[in-house]
C-alpha positions as CSV (number, residue, x, y, z in Angstrom):
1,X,-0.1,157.0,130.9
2,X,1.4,153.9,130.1
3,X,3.2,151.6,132.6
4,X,6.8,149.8,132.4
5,X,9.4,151.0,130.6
6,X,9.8,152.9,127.1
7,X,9.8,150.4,124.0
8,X,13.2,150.4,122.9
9,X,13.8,152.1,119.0
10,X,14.9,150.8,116.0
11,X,14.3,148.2,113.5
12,X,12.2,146.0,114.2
13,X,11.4,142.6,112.6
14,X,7.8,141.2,112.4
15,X,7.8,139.1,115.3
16,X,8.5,142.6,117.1
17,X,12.5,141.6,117.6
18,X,15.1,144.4,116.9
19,X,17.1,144.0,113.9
20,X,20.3,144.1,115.2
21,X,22.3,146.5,113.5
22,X,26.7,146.0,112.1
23,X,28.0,148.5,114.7
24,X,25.9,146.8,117.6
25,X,27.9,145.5,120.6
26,X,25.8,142.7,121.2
27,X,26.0,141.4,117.8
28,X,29.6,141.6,118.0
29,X,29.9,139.8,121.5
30,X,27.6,137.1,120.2
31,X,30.1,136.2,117.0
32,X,32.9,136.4,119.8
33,X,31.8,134.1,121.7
34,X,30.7,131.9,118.5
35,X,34.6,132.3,117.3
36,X,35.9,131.6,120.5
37,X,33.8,127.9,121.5
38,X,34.6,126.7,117.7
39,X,38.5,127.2,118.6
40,X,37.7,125.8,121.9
41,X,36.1,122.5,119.9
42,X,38.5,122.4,117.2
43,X,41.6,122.1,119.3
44,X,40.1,119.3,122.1
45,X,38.7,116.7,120.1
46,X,37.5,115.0,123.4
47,X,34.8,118.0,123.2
48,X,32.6,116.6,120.0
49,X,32.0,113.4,122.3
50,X,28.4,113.4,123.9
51,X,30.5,113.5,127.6
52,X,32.4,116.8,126.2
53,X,29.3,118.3,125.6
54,X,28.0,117.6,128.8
55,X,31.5,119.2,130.4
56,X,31.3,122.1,127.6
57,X,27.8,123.0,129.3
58,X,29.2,122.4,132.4
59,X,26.7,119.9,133.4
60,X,29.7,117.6,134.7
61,X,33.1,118.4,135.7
62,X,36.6,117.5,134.2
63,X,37.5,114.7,135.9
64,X,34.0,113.5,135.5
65,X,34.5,113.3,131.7
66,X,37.6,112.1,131.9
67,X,36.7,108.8,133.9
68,X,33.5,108.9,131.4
69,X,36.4,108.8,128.2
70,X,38.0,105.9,130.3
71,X,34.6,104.2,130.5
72,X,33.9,104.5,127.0
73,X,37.5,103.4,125.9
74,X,37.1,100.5,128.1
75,X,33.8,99.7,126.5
76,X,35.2,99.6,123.1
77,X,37.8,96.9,124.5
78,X,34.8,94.6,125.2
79,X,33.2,94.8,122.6
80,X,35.7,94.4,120.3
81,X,36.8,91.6,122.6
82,X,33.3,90.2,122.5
83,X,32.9,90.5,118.4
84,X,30.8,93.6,118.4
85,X,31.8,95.6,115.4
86,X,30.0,98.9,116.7
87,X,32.7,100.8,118.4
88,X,35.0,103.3,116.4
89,X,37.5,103.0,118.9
90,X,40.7,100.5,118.2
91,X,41.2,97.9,120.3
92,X,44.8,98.1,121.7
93,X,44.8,94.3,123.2
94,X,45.5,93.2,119.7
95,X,49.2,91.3,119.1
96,X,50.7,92.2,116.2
97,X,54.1,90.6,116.6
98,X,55.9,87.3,115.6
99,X,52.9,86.9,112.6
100,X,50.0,85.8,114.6
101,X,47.7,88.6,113.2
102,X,45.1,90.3,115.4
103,X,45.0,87.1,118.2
104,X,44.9,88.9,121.4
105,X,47.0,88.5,124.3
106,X,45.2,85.8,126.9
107,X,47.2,86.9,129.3
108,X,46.4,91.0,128.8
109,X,42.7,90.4,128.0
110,X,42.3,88.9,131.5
111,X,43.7,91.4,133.1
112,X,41.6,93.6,131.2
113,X,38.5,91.5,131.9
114,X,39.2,91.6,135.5
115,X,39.7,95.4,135.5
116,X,36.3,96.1,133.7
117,X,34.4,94.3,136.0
118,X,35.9,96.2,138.6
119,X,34.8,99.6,136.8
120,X,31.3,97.9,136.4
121,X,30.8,96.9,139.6
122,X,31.8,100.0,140.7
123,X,28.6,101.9,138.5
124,X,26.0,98.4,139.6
125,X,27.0,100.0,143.1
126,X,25.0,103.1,142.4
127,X,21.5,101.7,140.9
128,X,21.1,99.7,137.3
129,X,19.8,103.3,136.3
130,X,22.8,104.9,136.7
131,X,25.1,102.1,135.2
132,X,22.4,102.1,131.9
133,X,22.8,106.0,131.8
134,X,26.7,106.6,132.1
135,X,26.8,103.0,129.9
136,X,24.3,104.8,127.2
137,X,26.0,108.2,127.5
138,X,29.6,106.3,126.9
139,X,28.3,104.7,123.9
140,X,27.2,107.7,122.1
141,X,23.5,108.3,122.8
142,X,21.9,111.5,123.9
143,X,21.2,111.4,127.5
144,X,17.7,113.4,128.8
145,X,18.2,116.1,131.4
146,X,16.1,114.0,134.1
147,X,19.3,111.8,133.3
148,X,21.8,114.6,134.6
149,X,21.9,113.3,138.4
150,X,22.2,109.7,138.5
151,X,24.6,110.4,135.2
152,X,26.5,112.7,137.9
153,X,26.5,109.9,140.6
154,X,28.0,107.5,138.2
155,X,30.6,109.1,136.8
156,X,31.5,110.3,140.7
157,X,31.8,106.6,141.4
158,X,34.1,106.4,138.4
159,X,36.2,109.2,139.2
160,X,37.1,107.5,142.6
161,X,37.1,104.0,140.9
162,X,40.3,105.3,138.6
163,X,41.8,107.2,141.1
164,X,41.2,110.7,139.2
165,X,40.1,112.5,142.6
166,X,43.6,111.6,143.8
167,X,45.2,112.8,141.0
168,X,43.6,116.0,140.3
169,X,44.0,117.1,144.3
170,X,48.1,116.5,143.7
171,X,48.3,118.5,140.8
């Protein structure tokens, strides 16, 4: 007599999987749910970011990526302000008007200075590890799952740096 349950029938391939069939439910839940996340990713463009991933997976929450898109806008600011030609993102301090071409504002990029040092202090708070992972994550690279949690710390600290706890509780 042989123990466990019956072996299911049908098809089988030669690993020992079932073939799975047109008219089977699973295989029609499984392309469901394929249709559905591509909609999902084709109508947020913030999802195709390495943070929107994270969020899609639920590995942080909203707010959490959106202070991480904040981050990473504000990142692209300094290093376009510092010369760095390896952000994709446009830098919005330039000054276009009255023909003096792409000289920035002295009076805007200090502001701006002084508010991303603010933000950075802010993740140095929480341990150089965090500050090099959400920093690394914000600039595009993969980030390791032994990662997640001081990743999750920082981008905490961020959310209450920009005020996005505040804001989400209102609304």
């Amino acid at each position: 007599m042989s123990r466990g349950r019956n072996r299911k029938t049908g098809e089988r391939y030669p690993s020992g999987e079932i073939k799975l069939g047109r008219d089977d439910v699973r295989s029609l839940a499984i392309w469901n749910r394929i249709k559905h996340d591509g909609e999902r990713f084709a109508q947020d463009p913030k999802l195709r970011t390495r943070w929107g991933e994270l969020f899609f997976h639920n590995v942080i929450t909203e707010t959490q990526a959106e202070a991480a898109d904040r981050w990473a806008d504000m990142l692209a600011r300094y290093d376009g302000l510092n010369g760095y030609r390896r952000s994709t993102a446009p830098m919005p301090l330039e000054r276009t008007d009255k023909g003096r071409g792409d000289e920035p504002d002295p009076k805007e990029v200090k502001a701006f200075l002084k508010r991303f040092e603010a933000a950075h202090e802010a993740l140095v708070d929480c341990g150089k590890l965090v500050e090099m992972v959400v920093t690394n994550l914000c600039r595009g690279e993969v980030i390791n799952e032994v990662h997640y949690r001081p990743l999750q710390s920082g981008l905490t600290a961020l959310v209450k740096f920009y005020g996005l706890d505040r804001i989400r509780k209102v609304g």
